[in-house]
C-alpha positions as CSV (number, residue, x, y, z in Angstrom):
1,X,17.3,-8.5,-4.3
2,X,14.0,-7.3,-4.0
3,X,10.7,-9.6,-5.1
4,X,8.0,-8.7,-6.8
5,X,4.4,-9.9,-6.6
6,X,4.2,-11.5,-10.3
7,X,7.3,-13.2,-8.7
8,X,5.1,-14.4,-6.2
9,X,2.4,-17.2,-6.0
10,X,-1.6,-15.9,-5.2
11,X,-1.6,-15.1,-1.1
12,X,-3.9,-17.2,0.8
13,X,-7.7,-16.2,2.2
14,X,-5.8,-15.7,5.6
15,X,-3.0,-13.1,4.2
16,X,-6.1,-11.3,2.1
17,X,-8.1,-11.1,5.5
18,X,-4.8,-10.2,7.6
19,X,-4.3,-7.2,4.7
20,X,-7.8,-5.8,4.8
21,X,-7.2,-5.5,8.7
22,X,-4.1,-3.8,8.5
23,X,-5.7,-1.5,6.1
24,X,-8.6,-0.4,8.2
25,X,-6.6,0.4,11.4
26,X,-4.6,2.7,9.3
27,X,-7.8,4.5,8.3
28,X,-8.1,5.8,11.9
29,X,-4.4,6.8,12.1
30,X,-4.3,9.0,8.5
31,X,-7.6,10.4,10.2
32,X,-5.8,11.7,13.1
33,X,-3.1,12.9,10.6
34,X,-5.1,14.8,8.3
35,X,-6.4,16.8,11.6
36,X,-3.6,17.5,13.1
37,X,-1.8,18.1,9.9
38,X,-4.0,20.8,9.4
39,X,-3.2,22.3,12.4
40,X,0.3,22.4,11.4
41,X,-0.7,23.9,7.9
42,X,-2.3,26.6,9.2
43,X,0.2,27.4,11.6
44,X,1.9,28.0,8.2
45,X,-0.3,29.0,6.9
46,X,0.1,32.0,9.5
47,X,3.5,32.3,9.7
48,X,4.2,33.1,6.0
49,X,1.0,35.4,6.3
50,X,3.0,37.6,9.2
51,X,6.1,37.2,7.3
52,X,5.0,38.6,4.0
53,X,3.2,41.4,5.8
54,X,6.4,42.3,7.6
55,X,8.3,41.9,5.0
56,X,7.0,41.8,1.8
57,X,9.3,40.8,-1.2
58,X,12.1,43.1,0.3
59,X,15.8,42.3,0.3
60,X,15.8,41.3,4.1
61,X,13.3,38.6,3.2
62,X,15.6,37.4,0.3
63,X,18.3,37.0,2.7
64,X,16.3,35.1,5.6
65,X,14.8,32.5,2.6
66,X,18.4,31.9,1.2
67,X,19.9,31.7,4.6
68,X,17.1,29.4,5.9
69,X,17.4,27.3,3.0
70,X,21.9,26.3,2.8
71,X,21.6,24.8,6.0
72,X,18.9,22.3,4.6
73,X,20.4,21.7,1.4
74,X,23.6,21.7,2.9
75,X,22.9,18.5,5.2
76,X,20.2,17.0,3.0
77,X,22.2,13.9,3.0
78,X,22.1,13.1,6.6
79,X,19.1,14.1,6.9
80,X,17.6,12.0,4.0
81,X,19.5,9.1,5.1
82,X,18.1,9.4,8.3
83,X,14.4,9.3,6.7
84,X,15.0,6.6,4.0
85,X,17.2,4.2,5.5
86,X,17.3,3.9,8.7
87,X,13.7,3.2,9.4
88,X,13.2,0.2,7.7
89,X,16.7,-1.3,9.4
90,X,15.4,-0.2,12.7
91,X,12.0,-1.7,11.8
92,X,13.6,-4.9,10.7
93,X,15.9,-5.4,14.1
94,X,12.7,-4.7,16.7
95,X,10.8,-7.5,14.5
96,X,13.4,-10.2,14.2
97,X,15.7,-9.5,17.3
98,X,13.6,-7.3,19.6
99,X,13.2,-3.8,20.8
100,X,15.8,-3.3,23.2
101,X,18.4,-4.5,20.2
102,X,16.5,-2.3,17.9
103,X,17.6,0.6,20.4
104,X,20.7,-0.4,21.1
105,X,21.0,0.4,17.5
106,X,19.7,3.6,17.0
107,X,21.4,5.3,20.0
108,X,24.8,4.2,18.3
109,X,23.4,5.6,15.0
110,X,22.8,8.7,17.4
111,X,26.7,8.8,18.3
112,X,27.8,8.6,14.6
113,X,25.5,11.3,13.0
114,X,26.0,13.4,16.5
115,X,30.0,13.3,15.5
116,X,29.5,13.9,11.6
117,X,26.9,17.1,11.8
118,X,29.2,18.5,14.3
119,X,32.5,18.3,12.3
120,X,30.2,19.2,9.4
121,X,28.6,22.3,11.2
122,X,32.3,23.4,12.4
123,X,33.5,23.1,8.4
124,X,30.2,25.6,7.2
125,X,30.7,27.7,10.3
126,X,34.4,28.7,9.0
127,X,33.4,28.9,5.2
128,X,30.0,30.6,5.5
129,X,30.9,33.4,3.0
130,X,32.0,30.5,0.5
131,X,29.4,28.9,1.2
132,X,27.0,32.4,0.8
133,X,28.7,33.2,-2.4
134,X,28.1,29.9,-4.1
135,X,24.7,29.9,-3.3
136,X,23.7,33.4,-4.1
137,X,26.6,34.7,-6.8
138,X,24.7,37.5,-7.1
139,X,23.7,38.6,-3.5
140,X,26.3,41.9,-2.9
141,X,26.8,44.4,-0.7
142,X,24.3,44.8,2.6
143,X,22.1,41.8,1.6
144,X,25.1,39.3,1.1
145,X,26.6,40.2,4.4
146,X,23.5,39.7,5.9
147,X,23.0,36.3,4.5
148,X,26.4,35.4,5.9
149,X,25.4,36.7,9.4
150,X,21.9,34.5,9.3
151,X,23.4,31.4,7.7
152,X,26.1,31.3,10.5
153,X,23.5,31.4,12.9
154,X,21.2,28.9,11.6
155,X,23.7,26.2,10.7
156,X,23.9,24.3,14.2
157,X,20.6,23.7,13.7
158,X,21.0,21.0,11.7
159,X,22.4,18.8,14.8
160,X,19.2,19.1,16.6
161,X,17.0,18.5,13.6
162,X,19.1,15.4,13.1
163,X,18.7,14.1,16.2
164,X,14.8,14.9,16.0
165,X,14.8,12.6,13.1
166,X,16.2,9.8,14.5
167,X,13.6,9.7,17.1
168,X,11.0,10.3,15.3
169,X,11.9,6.7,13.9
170,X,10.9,5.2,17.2
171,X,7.4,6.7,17.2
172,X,6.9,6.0,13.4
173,X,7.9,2.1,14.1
174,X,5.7,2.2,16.5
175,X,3.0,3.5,14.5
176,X,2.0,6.6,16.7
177,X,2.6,9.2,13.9
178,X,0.6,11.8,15.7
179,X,2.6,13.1,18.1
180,X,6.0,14.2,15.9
181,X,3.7,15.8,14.1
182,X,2.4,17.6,17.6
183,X,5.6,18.8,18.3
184,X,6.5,19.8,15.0
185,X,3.8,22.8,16.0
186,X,6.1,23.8,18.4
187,X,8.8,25.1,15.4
188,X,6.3,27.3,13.7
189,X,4.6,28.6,16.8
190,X,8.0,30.1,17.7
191,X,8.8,31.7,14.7
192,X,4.8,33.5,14.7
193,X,5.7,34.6,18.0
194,X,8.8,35.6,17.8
195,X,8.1,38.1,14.1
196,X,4.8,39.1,16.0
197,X,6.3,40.3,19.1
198,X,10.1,41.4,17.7
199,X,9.5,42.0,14.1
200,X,9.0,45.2,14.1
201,X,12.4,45.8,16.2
202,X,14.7,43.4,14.9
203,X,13.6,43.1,11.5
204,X,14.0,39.5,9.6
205,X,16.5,38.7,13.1
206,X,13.2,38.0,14.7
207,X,12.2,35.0,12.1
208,X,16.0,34.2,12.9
209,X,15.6,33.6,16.3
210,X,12.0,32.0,16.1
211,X,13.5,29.2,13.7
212,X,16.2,28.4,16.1
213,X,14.2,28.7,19.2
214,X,11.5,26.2,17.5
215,X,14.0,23.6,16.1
216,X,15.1,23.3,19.7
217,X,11.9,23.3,21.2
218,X,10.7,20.9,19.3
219,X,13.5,18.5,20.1
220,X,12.9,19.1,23.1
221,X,9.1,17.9,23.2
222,X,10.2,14.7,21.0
223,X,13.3,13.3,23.4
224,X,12.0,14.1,26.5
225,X,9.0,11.0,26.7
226,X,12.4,8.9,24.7
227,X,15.1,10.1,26.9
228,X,15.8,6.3,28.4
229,X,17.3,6.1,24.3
230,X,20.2,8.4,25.3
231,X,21.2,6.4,28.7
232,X,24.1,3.9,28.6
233,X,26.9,3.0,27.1
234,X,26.8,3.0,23.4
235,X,28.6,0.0,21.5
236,X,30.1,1.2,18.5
237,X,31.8,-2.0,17.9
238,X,28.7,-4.0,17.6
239,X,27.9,-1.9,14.7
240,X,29.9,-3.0,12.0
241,X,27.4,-5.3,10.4
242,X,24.9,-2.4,10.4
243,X,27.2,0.3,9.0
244,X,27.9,-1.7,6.2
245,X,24.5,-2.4,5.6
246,X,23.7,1.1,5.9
247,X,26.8,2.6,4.2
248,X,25.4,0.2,1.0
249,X,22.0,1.9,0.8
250,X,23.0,5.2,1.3
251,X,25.4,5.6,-1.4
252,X,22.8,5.7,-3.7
253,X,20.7,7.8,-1.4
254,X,23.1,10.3,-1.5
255,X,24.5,10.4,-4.9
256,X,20.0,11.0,-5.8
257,X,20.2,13.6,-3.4
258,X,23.6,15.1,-4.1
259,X,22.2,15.8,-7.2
260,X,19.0,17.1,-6.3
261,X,20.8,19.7,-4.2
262,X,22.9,20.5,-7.2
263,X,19.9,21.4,-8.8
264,X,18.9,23.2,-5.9
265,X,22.4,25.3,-5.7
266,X,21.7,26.0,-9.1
267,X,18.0,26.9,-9.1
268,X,19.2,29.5,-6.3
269,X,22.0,31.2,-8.3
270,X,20.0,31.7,-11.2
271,X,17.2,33.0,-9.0
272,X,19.4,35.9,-7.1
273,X,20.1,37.3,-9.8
274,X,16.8,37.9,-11.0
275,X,14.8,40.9,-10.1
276,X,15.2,41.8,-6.1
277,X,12.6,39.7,-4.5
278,X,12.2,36.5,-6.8
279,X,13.7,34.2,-4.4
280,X,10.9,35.7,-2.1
281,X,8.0,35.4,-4.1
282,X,9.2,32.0,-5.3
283,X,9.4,30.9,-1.7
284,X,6.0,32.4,-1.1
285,X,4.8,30.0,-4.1
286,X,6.2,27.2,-3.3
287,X,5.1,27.4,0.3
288,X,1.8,27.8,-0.7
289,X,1.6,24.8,-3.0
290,X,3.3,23.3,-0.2
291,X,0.0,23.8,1.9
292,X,-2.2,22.9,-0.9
293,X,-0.8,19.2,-0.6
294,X,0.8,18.8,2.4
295,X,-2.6,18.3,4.5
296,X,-3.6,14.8,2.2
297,X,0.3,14.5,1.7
298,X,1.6,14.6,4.6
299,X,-0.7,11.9,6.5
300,X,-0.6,9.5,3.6
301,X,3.6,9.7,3.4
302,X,4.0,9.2,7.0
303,X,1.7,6.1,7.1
304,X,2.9,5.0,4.0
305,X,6.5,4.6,4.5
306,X,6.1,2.6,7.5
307,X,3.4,0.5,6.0
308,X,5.5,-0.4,3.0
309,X,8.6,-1.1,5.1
310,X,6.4,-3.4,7.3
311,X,4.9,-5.2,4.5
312,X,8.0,-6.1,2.8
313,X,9.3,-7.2,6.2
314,X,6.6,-9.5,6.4
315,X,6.3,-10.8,2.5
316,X,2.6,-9.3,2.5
317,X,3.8,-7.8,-1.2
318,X,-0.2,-8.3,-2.3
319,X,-1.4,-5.6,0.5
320,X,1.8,-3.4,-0.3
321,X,0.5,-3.1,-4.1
322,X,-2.5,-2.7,-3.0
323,X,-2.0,0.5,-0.2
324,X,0.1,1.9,-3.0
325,X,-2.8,2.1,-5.4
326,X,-5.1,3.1,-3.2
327,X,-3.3,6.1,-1.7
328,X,-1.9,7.7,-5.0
329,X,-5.7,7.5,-6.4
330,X,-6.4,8.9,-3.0
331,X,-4.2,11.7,-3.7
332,X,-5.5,11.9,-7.7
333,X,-8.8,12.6,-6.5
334,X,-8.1,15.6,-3.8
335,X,-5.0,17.2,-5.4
336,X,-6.4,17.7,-9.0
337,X,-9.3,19.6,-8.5
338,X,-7.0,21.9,-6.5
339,X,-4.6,22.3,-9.0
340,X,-7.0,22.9,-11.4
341,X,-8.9,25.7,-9.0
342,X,-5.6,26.8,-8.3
343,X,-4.4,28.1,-11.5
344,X,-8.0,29.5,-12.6
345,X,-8.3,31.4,-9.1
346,X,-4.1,31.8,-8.4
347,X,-4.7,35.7,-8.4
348,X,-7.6,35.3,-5.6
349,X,-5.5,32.8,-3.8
350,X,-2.3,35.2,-3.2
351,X,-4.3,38.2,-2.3
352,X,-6.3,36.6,0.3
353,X,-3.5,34.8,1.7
354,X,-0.7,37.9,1.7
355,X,-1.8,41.2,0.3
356,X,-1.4,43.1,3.4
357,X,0.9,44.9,4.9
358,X,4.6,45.5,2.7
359,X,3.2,42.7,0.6
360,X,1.8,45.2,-1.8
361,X,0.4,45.6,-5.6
362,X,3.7,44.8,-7.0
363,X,4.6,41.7,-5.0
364,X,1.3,40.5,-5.9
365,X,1.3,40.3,-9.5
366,X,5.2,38.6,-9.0
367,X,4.0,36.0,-7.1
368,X,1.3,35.4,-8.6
369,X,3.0,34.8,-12.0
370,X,5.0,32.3,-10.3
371,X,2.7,30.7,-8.4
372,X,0.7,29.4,-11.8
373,X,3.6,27.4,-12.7
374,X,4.4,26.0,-9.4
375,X,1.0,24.9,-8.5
376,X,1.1,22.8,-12.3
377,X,3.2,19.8,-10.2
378,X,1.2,19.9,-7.2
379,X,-0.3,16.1,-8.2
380,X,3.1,14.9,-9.6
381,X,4.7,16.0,-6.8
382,X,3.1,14.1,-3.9
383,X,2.4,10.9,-6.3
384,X,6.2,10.8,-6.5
385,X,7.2,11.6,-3.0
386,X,4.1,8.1,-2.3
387,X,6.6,6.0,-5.2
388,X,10.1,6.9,-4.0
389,X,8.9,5.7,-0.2
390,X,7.3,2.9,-2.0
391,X,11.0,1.7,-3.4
392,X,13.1,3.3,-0.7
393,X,11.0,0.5,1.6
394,X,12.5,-2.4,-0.3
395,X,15.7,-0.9,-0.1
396,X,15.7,-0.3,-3.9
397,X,17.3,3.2,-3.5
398,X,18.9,3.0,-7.5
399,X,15.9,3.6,-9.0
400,X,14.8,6.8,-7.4
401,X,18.2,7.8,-7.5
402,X,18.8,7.4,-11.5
403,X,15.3,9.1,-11.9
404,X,16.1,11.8,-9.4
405,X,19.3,12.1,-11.7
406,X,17.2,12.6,-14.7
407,X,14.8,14.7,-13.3
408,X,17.8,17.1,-12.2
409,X,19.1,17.0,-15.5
410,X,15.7,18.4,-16.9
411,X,15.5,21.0,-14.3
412,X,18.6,22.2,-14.6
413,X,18.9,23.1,-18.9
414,X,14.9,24.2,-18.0
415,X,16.0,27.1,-15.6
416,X,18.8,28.2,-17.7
417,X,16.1,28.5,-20.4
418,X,12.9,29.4,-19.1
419,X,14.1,31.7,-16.9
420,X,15.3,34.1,-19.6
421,X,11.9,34.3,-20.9
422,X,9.3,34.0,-17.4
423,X,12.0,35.0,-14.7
424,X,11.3,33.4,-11.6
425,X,7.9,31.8,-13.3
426,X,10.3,29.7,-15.4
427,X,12.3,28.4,-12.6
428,X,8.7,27.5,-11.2
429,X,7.8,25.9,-14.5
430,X,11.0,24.0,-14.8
431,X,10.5,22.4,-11.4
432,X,7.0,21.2,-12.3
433,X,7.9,20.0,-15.8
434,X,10.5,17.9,-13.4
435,X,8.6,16.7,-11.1
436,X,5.9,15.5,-14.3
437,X,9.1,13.6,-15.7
438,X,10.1,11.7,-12.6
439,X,7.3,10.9,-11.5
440,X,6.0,9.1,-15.0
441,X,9.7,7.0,-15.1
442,X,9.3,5.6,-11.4
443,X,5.3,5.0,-12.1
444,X,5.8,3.3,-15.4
445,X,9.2,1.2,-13.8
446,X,6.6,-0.5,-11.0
447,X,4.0,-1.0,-13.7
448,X,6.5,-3.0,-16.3
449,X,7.6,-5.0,-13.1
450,X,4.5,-5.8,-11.6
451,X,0.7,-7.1,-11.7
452,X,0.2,-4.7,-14.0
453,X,-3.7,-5.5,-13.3
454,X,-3.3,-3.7,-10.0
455,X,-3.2,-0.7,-11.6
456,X,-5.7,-0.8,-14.6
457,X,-8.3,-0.2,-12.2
458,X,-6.4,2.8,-10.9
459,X,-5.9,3.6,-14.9
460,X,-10.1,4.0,-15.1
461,X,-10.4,5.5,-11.6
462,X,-7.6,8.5,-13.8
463,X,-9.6,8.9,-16.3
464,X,-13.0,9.8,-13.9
465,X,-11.0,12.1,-12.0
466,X,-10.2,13.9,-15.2
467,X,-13.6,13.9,-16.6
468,X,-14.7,15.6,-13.8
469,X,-12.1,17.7,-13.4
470,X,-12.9,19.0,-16.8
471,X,-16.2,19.5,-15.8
472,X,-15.5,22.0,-12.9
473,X,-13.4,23.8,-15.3
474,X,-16.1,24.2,-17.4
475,X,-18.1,25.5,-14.7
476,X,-15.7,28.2,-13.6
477,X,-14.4,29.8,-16.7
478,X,-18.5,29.8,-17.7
479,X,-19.5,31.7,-14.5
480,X,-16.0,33.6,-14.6
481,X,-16.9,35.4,-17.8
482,X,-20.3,36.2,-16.4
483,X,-20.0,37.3,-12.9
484,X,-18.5,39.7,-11.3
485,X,-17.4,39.7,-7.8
486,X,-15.2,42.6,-6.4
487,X,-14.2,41.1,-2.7
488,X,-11.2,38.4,-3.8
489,X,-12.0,36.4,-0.7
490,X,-16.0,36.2,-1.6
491,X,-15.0,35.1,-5.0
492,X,-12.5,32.5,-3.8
493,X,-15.3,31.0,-1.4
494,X,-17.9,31.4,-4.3
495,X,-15.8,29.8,-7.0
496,X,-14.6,27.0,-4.8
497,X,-18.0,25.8,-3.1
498,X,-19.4,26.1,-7.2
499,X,-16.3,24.1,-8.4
500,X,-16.5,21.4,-5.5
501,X,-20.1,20.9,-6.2
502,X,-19.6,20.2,-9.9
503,X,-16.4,18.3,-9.4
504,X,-17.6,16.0,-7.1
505,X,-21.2,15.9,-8.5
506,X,-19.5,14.4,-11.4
507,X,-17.6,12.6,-9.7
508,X,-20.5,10.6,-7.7
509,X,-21.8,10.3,-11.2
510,X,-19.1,8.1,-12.9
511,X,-17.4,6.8,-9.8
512,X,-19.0,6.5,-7.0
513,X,-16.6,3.5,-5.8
514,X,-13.5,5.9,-5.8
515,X,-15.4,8.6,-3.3
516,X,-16.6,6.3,-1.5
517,X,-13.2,5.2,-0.9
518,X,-11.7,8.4,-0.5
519,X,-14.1,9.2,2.2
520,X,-13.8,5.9,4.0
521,X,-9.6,6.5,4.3
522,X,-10.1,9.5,6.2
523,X,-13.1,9.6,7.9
524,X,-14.1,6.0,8.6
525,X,-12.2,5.5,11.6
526,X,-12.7,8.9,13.0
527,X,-16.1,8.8,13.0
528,X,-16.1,5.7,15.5
């Protein structure tokens, strides 16, 4: 049963000092993240700039998203397991009982998810045009075959990606979160390659091949300084205890997930039979917003996790209210004024990023019209990825899954809905309007259970962030209507340097406590 903090007496002057420690060596290590992440970013970043210009919103590019995408929805329970509940069991064995049982552990956890995503890749290889047509009911002809052809190919993937999860365990437990995200380069620098050199020849088969070669080559460059993991015998029997333990969280892990890849299926179906190229331009969209949060998300989720798991190991509950507050008003801060600049500049945005090549006038305006409703849950989308970790680390997994539930639920009678009326924009709306409702259910559960005067200072610290958020607004409608500025890319950089001064002018104004903070987190460290 998990403990809360008003469960718990005041921690001492020790624990307070022990917690602002811990805090600022993890200032140095989301440094490093938020640099390298942004390497990774703009690999991307890149990549989906040579895709759209080789491809544009055409059919072949519809079939490469959809087949890149079963595979991941497909095994998103192993995979999830792997990342929620494993980590904090493998944490609490090399603490209590030492590292070598701690590996002992996860080598045998090796054996069984080795065995279960190859029966499960052998079962998808044989029904792959099921599989196809439940996905894409829609896709026919020349584009469903190829589908079939691509999904086939891409599905043993899974194993190594699996496999690459479980070792990134033994680098996040022992906090050195920098280099899976090194080798994670490694995948997107094969596929840039691979569409740079071949695409021309081989079409969408040469983002095909870059995706496999990179999911390989980036297991590769993860096992190889771990390899000792994979010698010996492995001792199955020794893990009954554990799979139990395991089994017990994951059931709910899975049944939140099960039906978040429901709503997935379904989010898919509805989409390919929209106009040809909405699963494309939705998949530009949501790959952009993706980039928009992933360089502050990113760092803060991989710390995070590990931090919370650690904490609750130790008791410290105190410090673990406290990280929590600090990074979602961390992630307040950053991600709002991008939103907001987002949706005032989104036309800018996607014709800097992809107007080139096939991505022409047409594909534009599409993805544009999505991209304005997917950027609305940028915020609510990385506060709830910081609160499901934030749970998942006490081994509540019920809670995030009924909410996940609900969210799904929402999603779900949204698409059929809004998609009639905004085609793939709806689907993009629905998802954000889902994201807002989970994300308020699993905020307001942590509140009603406890201190709730950890988080009225993160209340005030809200309504700043607004305030000047409004303020940039203000700015950039005002200026909008006055000026005019032909070159998208020189408006972009105009409007964001004017809209960053304001914001953050503001900003220094009312709260010059949370900037301060902000900048401390990230740069603090680095600096030394």
């Amino acid at each position: 049963m998990e403990i809360y903090v008003s469960d718990r007496v005041q921690d001492t002057k020790s624990d307070r000092q022990v917690s602002e420690m811990s805090i600022k060596r993890l200032k140095g290590t989301i440094g490093g993240l938020v640099f390298m992440t942004f390497f990774s970013q703009f690999l991307s970043f890149v990549r989906e700039i040579i895709f759209a210009y080789c491809y544009g919103t055409e059919f072949e590019a519809d079939a490469y998203v959809m087949a890149s995408q079963i595979p991941v929805t497909l095994f998103a329970v192993v995979t999830t397991a792997i990342n929620t509940v494993i980590l904090p069991v493998y944490i609490d064995k090399k603490e209590n009982k030492g590292g070598e049982c701690a590996e002992v552990f996860l080598k045998s956890f090796m054996a069984v998810f080795g065995i279960l995503c190859i029966g499960l890749t052998l079962i998808a290889e044989v029904s792959a045009e099921r599989i196809v047509r439940l996905f894409a009911p829609y896709f026919v002809g020349e584009i469903f075959d190829l589908t079939v052809v691509y999904t086939r190919i891409l599905f043993p993937t899974i194993i190594l990606t699996a496999l690459t999860n479980l070792i990134t365990i033994v680098y996040h437990a022992e906090k050195n979160f920098i280099y899976p995200v090194t080798a994670a380069l490694l995948q997107n620098g094969s596929v840039i390659v691979c569409m740079a050199v071949f695409g021309r020849k081989y079409s969408t088969g040469a983002a095909v091949a870059g995706t496999v070669a990179g999911i390989a080559l980036n297991m590769i460059f993860m096992l190889a300084p771990r390899v000792r993991i994979l010698l010996g015998p492995v001792r199955l029997s020794d893990l009954r205890q554990d799979i139990w333990r395991v089994l017990y969280q994951v059931i709910p892990v899975t049944v939140g997930v099960g039906a978040a890849e429901i709503n997935r299926i379904v989010d898919r179906a509805i989409a390919s039979g929209l106009d040809t190229g909405s699963i494309t331009s939705l998949n530009y969209s949501n790959k952009l917003t993706v980039v928009l949060s992933s360089l502050i998300l990113s760092a803060l989720a991989t710390v995070a996790f590990q931090t919370f798991s650690s904490c609750y190991v130790k008791g410290q509950f105190r410090e673990r209210s406290s990280v929590l507050t600090q990074y979602i008003t961390v992630l307040l801060v950053l991600l709002i004024p991008v939103t907001v600049g987002a949706m005032l500049l989104k036309r800018e945005i996607i014709a800097v990023v992809f107007a080139r090549g096939a991505f022409d006038e047409t594909a534009l305006n599409q993805t544009a019209a999505v991209f304005q409703y997917a950027v609305i849950g940028i915020v609510f989308i990385a506060v709830r990825e910081i609160l499901s970790k934030y749970f998942f680390s006490s081994g509540d997994m019920k809670t995030p899954m009924v909410n996940t539930g609900i969210g799904v639920f929402v999603n779900i009678i949204l698409n059929v809905i809004l998609s009639r009326f905004l085609g793939a924009g709806g689907l993009a709306l629905a998802a954000s309007i889902s994201s807002i409702t989970v994300c308020s259910l699993l905020m307001v559960k942590i509140i009603l259970r406890e201190d709730k005067a950890v988080y009225k200072k993160m209340a005030v610290d809200l309504i700043k962030i607004l305030a000047a958020a409004a303020g940039m607004s203000a700015c950039l409608l005002f200026f909008g209507s006055r000026m005019t500025i032909h070159s998208n890319l020189l408006k972009l950089l105009v409007y964001t340097v004017m809209g960053a001064c304001v914001y953050f002018a503001v900003l220094w104004l009312t709260g010059r406590d949370i900037l301060r903070h902000t900048a401390e987190t990230f740069f603090h460290e680095v600096k030394k």
